[in-house]
C-alpha positions as CSV (number, residue, x, y, z in Angstrom):
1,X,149.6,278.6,54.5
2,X,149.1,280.2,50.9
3,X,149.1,283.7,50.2
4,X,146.5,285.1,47.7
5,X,147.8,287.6,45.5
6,X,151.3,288.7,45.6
7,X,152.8,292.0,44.5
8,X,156.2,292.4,43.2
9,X,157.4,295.5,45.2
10,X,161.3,295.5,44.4
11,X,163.2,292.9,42.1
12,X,160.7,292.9,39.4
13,X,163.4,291.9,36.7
14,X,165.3,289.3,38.7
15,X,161.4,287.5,39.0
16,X,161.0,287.9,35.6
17,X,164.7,286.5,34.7
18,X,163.7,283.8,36.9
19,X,160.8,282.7,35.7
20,X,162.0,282.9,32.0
21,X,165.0,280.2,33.3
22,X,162.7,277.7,35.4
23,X,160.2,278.0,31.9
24,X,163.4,276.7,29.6
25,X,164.3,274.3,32.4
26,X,160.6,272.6,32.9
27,X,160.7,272.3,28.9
28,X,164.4,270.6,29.0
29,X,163.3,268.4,31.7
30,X,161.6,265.5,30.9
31,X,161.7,264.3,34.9
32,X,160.3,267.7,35.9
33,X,157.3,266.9,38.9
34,X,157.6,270.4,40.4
35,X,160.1,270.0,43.0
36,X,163.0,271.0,41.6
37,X,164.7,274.0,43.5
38,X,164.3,276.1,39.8
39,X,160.7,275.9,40.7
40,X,161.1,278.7,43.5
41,X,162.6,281.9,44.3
42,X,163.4,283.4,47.9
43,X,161.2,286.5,48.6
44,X,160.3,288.4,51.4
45,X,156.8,289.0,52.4
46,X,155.2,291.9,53.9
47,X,151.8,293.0,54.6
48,X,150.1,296.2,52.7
49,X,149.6,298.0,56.1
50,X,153.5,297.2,56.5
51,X,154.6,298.6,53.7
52,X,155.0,302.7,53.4
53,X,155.8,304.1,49.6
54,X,158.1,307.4,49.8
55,X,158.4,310.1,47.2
56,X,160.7,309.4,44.0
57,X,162.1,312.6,43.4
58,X,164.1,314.1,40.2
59,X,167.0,316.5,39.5
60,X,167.9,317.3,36.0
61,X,171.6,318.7,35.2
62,X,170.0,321.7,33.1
63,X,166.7,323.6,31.8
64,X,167.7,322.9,28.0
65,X,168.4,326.4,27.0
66,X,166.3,328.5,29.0
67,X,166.5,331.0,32.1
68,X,164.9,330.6,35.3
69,X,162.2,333.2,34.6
70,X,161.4,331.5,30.9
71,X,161.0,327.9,32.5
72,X,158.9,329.2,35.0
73,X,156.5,330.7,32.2
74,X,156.7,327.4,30.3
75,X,155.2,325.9,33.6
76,X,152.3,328.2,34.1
77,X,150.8,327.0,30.9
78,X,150.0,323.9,32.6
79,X,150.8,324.7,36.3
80,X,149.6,327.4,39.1
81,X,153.1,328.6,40.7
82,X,153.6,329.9,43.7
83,X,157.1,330.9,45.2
84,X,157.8,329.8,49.1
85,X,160.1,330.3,51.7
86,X,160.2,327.1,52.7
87,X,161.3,323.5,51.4
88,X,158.2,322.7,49.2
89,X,157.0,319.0,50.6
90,X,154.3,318.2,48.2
91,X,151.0,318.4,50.4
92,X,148.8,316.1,47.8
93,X,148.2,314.3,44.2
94,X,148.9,316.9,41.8
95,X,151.2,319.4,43.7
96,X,154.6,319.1,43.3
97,X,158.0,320.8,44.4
98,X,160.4,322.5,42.4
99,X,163.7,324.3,43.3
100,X,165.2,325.9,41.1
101,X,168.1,329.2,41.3
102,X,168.1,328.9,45.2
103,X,164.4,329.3,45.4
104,X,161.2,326.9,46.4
105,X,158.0,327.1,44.4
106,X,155.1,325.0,44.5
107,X,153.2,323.3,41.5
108,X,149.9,322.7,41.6
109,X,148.6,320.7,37.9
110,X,145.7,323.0,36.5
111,X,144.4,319.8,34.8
112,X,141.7,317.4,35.7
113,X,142.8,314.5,37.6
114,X,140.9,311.0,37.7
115,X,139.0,309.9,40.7
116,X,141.7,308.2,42.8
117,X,144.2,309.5,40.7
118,X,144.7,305.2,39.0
119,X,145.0,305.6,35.7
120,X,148.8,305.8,34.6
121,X,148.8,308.8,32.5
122,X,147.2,310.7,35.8
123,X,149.8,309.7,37.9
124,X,151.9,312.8,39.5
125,X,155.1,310.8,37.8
126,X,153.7,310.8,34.2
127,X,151.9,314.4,34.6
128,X,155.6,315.9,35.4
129,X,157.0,313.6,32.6
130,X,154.3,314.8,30.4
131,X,153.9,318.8,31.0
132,X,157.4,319.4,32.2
133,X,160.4,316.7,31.6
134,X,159.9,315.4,28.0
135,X,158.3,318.5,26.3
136,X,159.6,321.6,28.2
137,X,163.0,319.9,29.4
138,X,164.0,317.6,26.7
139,X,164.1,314.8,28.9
140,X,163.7,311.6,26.8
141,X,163.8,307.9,28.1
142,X,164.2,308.6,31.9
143,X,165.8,305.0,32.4
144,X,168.6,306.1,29.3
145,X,168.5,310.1,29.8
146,X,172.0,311.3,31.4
147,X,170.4,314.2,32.2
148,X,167.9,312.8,34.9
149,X,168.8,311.6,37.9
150,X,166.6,310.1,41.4
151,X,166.8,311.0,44.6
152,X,165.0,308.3,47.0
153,X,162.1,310.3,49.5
154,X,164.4,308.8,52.3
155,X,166.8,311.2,51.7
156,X,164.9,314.4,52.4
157,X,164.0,317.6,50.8
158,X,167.6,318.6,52.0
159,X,169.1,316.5,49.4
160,X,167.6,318.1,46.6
161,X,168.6,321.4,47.5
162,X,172.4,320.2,48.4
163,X,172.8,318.7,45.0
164,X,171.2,321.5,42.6
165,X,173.5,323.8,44.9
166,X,176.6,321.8,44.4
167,X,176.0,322.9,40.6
168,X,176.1,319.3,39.2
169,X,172.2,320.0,38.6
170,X,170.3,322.5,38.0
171,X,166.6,322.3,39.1
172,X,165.1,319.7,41.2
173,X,161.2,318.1,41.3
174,X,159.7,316.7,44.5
175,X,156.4,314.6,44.2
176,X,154.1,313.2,46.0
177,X,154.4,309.3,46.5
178,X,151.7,307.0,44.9
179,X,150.0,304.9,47.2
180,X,150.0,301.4,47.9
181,X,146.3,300.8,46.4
182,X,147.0,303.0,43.4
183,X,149.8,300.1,43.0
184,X,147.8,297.4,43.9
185,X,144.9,298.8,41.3
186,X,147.5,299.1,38.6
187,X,149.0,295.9,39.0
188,X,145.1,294.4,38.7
189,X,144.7,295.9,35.8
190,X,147.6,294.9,34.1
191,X,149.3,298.3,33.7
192,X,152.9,299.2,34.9
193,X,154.2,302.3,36.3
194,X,156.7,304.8,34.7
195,X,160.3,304.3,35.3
196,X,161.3,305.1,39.3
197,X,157.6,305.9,40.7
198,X,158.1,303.9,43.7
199,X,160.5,304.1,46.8
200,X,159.2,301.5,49.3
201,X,160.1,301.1,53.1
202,X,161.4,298.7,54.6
203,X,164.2,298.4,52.1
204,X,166.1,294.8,53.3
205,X,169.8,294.8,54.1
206,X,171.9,294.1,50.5
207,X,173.4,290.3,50.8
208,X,173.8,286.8,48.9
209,X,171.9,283.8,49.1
210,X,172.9,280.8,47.6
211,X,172.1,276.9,46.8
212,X,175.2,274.5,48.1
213,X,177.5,274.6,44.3
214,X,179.3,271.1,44.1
C-alpha cells in the first residue's frame, strides 16, 4: 500500500545523509534499476492521531550579567509577568514558564501572534529566542551555545526546577509544544523549525539494524 506524504519526525539528518549516499551511488552505477538495497531506508510509521508532540524546554547556566529583579524588567518590555506559587505549565501559544531564584512566574507575549500561530518567526520557540535568549541573554547559536541546554517535556516541570537548584543553571523556560499541524503546515511550505522545537512520543527503543556484511 503507498503512503501519501511522509513527515520526517526524528532522524532528519541520517535521511538526508542517506539520500546524499544512494544519489552518488545511482550516478556510479551504471546497472542501477532501482532495486538496489541503497535505494531504501528503514523507518517507522505512525499515524498523526498517534503521534503526541511534548514541550522542548530550556535552562541557561546564567542571566549574562544581570540580577533577578533587572531580568525580570528586561522581560516586561515584551512580556506581562506574573509571579505563581505553583510550577508554571504553560496553559497556551504565547505563555511560557520561567523559574528563576526559587520562584515561578508566568510569561504571557504582549505581541500579536498569527492566526494558528504557523509562521516560524511566531512560533513560542523563536518568540523566546527572539525577545529573551539572543538579545536579553546573549544566547547565540542554540545548537553551538554552551550556555543553553534542553530538557525533553517528558521529564516534567520537576526537572527544571531540580537542575536550576542544583546551581549548574540559573533560570529555566518552559513552553508550550507546537502542534502536529503547525508541523505538518511548516513542512508544506517548505520552512524548518528552530533548533529543538519538537519532542515527539512514542520515542522507539535505541538499537542497530543492519544489512548481512560479507
Amino acid at each position: 500500500e503507498k503512503l501519501g506524504v511522509i513527515y520526517i519526525a526524528d532522524g532528519h539528518h541520517r535521511s538526508a545523509a542517506a539520500s546524499r549516499v544512494a544519489a552518488e551511488l545511482k550516478k556510479t552505477n551504471t546497472a542501477h534499476n532501482g532495486s538496489e538495497p541503497y535505494n531504501s531506508i528503514l523507518v517507522v510509521s505512525f499515524p498523526e492521531t498517534e503521534v503526541q508532540i511534548l514541550d522542548y524546554n530550556r535552562v541557561v547556566k546564567d542571566i549574562n550579567g544581570l540580577s533577578a529583579s533587572m531580568l525580570l524588567d528586561r522581560i516586561e518590555e515584551y512580556f506581562e509577568v506574573f509571579s505563581s506559587d505553583l510550577p508554571a505549565q504553560p496553559e497556551s501559544a504565547g505563555s511560557f514558564g520561567m523559574y528563576l531564584a526559587g520562584g515561578w512566574y508566568i510569561l504571557r507575549f504582549k505581541g500579536d501572534l498569527v492566526s494558528n500561530n504557523t509562521i516560524k518567526d511566531d512560533l513560542d520557540v523563536s518568540i523566546l529566542s527572539d525577545k529573551i535568549l539572543a538579545p536579553v541573554l546573549g544566547i547565540g547559536d542554540p545548537r553551538t551555545d554552551p550556555r543553553i541546554g534542553f530538557v525533553g517535556g517528558i521529564r516534567g516541570m520537576a526537572e527544571l526546577e531540580r537542575q536550576v537548584d542544583s546551581g549548574d543553571w540559573e533560570v529555566a523556560f518552559a513552553l508550550f509544544p507546537i502542534t502536529v499541524s503547525q508541523i505538518m503546515t511548516l513542512a508544506d511550505a517548505q520552512k524548518t523549525t528552530p533548533p529543538k522545537t519538537t519532542w515527539f512520543e512514542p520515542k522507539l527503543a535505541d538499537g542497530l539494524v543492519s544489512l548481512v556484511l560479507d
